[in-house]
N, C-alpha and C positions, 0 to 999 in steps of 0.2 A: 467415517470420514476423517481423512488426517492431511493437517495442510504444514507445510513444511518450508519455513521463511529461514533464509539464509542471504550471505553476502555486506552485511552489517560490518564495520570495522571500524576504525579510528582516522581522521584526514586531517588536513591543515584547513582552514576556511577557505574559499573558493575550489575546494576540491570535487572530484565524483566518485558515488560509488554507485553499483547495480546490485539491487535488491532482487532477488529471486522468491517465487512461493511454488511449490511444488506440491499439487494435490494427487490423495490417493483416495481410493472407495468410491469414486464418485467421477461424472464426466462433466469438465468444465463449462463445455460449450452452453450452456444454459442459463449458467449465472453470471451474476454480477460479482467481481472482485473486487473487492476494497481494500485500502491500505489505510492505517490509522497509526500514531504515535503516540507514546505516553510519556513522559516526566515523570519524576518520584514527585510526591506530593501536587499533583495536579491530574485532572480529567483526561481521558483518551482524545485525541482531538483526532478528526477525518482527514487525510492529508489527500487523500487520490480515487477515484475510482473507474473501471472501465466496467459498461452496461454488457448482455449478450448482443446486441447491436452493437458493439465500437465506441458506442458515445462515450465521453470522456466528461469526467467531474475533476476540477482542482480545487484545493483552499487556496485562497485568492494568495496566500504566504510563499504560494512551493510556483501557483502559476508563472510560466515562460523558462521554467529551470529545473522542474522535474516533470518525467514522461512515462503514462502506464500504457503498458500494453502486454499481451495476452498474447500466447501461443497453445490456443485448442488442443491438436492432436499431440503437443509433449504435458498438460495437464498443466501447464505452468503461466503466470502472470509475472512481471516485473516491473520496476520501479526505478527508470534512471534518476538519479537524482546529480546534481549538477551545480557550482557555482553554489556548492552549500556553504551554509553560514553556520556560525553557532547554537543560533536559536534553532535547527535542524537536529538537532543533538536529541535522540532518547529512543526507547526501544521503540521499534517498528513492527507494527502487528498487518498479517493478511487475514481478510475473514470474505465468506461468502454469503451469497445473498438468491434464493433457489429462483425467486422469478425474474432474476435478470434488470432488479429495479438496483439505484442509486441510493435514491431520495428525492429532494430538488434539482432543479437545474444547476445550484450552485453550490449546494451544500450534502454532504454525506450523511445518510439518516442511520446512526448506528443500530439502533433497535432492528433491523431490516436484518442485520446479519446475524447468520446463526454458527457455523461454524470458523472456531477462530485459529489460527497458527500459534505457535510458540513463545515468537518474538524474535527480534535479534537487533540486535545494538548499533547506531548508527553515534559516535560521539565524533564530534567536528569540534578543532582548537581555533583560536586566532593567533 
């Protein structure tokens, strides 16, 4: 299983960018997709996740300005992000999750996902 996150770049605050993951070995349709981000010297935090039903999980931070959503038969998830701020700033990781679970209603249970992507850098200036 290989998942392949790209689209990461450098913007001015209020800017967008579209996060892309691309997975191989394996068919999406099943799982659940997650996005998480990290900081140097801090925890991976949950930012996004879409269920195999469509349901949708935010961190209450990114809610109304960033949007996941999942395209099945190209094996790919993405991540509009939007109206980003600074504090959006750090690597962004895709990981999957085989039964299609999240976590909570509101929170992303990262223990849940097993296979993770690479990363890719999303830095936001003011």
């Amino acid at each position: 299983v290989q998942l392949q996150a790209s689209g990461g770049g450098s913007v001015h605050s209020g800017g967008s960018l579209r996060l892309s993951c691309v997975a191989s070995g394996l068919t999406l349709d099943y799982f659940a997709i997650g996005w998480f981000r990290q900081v140097p010297g801090k925890g991976r935090e949950g930012v996004s996740c879409i269920r195999n039903d469509e349901n949708t999980v935010y961190a209450n931070s990114v809610k109304g300005r960033f949007t996941i959503s999942r395209d099945n038969p190209k094996n790919t998830a993405y991540l509009d992000m939007r109206s980003l701020k600074p504090e959006d700033t750090g690597t962004y990781y895709c990981a999957t999750e085989p039964f299609g679970r999240c976590g909570s209603v509101h929170d992303l249970e990262e223990a849940l996902f097993r296979s993770w992507g690479q990363g890719t850098l999303a830095t936001v200036s003011s």
